[in-house]
N, C-alpha and C positions, 0 to 999 in steps of 0.2 A: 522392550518398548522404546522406542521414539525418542529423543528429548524433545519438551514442548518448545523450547528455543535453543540457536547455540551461534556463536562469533564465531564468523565466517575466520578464515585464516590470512585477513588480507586488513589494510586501514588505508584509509583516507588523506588527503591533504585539508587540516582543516580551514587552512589560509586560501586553498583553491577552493573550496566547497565556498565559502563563504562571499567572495569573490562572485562565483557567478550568481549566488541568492542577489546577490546586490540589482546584478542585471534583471534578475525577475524582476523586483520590488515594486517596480512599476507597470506589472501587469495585475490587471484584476485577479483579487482575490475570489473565488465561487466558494459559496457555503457549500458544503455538505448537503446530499438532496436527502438524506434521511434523518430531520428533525428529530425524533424520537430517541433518537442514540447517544444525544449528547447537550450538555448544557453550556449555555455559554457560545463562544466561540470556533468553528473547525470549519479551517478552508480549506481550497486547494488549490491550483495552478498545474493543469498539465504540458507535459512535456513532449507524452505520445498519447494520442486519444484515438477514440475510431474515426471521428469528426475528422483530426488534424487541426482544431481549436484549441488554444490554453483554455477555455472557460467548458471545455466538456471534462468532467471529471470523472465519467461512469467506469466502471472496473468490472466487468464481467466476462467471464471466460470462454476461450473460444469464440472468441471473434478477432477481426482484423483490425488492427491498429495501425497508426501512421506517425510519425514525428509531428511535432507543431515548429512553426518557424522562430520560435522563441530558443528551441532547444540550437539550431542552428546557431545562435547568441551564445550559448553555453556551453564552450568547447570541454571544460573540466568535466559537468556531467555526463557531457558525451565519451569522455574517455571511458568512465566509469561505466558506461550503460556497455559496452565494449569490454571490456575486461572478464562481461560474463558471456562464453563463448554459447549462446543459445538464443532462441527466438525471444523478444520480449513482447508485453503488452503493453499496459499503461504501466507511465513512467510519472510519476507527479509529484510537488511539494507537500506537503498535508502540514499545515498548520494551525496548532491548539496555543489558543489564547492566554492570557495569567488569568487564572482564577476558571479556567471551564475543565473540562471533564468529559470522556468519552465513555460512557455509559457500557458495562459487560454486554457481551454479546460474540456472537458467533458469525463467521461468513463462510459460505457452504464453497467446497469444494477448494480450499484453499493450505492442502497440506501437500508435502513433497510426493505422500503414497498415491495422490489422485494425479501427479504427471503435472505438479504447479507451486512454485515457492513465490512468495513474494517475502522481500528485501529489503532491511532499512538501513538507511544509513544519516545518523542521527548531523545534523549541520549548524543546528543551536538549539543544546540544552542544557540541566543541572542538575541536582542532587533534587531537587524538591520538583522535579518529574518525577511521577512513579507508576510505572508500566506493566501491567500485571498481563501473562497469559497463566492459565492455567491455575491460576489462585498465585502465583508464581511470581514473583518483582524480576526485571529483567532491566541488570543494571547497565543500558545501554551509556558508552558516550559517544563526544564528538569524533568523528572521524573516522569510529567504529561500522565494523557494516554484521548486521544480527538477519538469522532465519527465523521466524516463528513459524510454527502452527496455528493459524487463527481461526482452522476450524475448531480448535477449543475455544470457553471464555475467556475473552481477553478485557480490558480496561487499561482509559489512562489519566490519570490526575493530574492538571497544571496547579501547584500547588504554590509556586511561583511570581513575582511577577513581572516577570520578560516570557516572550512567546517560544515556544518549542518548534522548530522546523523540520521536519526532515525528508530528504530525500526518498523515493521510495520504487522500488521494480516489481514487475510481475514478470515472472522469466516462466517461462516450459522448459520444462525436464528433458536431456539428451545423455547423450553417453558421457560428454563431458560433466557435466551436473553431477550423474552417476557417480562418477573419479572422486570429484571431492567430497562429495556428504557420503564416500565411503571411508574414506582418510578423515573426516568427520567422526565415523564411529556410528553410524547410521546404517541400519538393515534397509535397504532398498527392494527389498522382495518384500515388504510387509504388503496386504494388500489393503487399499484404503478403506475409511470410512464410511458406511453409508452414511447421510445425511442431503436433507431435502428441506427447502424453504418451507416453516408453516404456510398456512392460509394465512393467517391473520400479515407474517410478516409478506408474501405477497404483495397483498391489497394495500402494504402499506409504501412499498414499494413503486404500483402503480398507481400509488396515489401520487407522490413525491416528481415522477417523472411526470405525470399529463397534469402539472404547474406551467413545466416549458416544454411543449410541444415540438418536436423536431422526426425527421427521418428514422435516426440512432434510435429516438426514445418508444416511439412506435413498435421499433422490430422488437424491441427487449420487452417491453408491454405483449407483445404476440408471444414472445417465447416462454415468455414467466404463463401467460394464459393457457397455453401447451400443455403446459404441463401437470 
């Protein structure tokens, strides 16, 4: 089996990471569109969205993304989005508040065997974060860049009280990807997980998006009803 996380074999600049956070900070914050998942505080700020907006934060797979012009401000990130030689998607800050919480839960289709990692790379945190996948604590820090599995449960406690920042990728799977989470120790011929959005989380989904009605939110609204 799998590991449900593991540190990539690479770190960070924490004094560049923090650096360019600087340059966002002056971009709006967008909450989280799925209420239900979390108490308290969880923003984001993108970097690459399908929009090409900071303030679109949606993360769904197989579809086409763009940079935002902010990321153009953010040469450090950009080196880092770069460093992973494969397509990315959304590229975003995610921000949990002191004292909020992201409630366990699961997002479909988001393990390496489904042909999809996503990437964090912690840019301000502490000991009193505490990041569970899998029932599992996942003792990320700064500078560090971690794989999870978040089609298992995951959670994360601000337990804290300074805000938790971190960088975050959605990469597709290549041959290079292959190379290192093989030198990782990872079976790459596993085949993936079935897993399918309930109903319930669905309708909670297309509840969340037709708040702010757009193009983007439409199509994902018709594809979740697809299905």
């Amino acid at each position: 089996m799998n590991p449900s996380s593991h540190k990539l074999p690479v770190s960070f600049s924490i004094d560049k990471l923090q650096k360019d956070l600087v340059i966002c900070e002056n971009d709006l914050w967008t909450p989280h569109f799925n209420t239900n998942r979390y108490q308290g505080n969880w923003t984001s700020i993108s970097l690459r969205s399908q929009s090409g907006l900071e303030s679109d934060i949606m993360s769904f797979s197989n579809k086409e993304y763009i940079n935002t012009v902010l990321l153009d401000r953010c040469h450090y990130f950009k080196e880092i989005m770069d460093w992973f030689q494969c397509e990315k998607e959304a590229v975003r800050l995610l921000r949990l508040d002191p004292q909020s919480e992201i409630k366990e839960h699961t997002d479909n289709d988001t393990s390496y065997e489904d042909g999809f990692f996503r990437i964090h790379v912690p840019i301000i945190t502490n000991a009193d974060v505490l990041f569970y996948v899998d029932k599992k604590l996942v003792p990320m820090k700064m500078g560090e860049c971690w794989y999870a599995n978040f089609q298992l449960p995951h959670s994360v406690e601000n337990r804290s009280y300074k805000p938790r920042i971190h960088l975050t990728l959605d990469c597709i799977r290549n041959d290079w990807s292959d190379k290192l989470f093989v030198s990782m120790g990872f079976d790459i011929n596993k085949p993936p997980k079935e897993n399918q959005y309930s109903d319930e989380i669905k309708q909670q989904i297309i509840a969340e998006l037709s708040r702010n009605p757009s193009e983007a939110a439409a199509k994902i609204i018709a594809d979740l009803q697809a299905k």
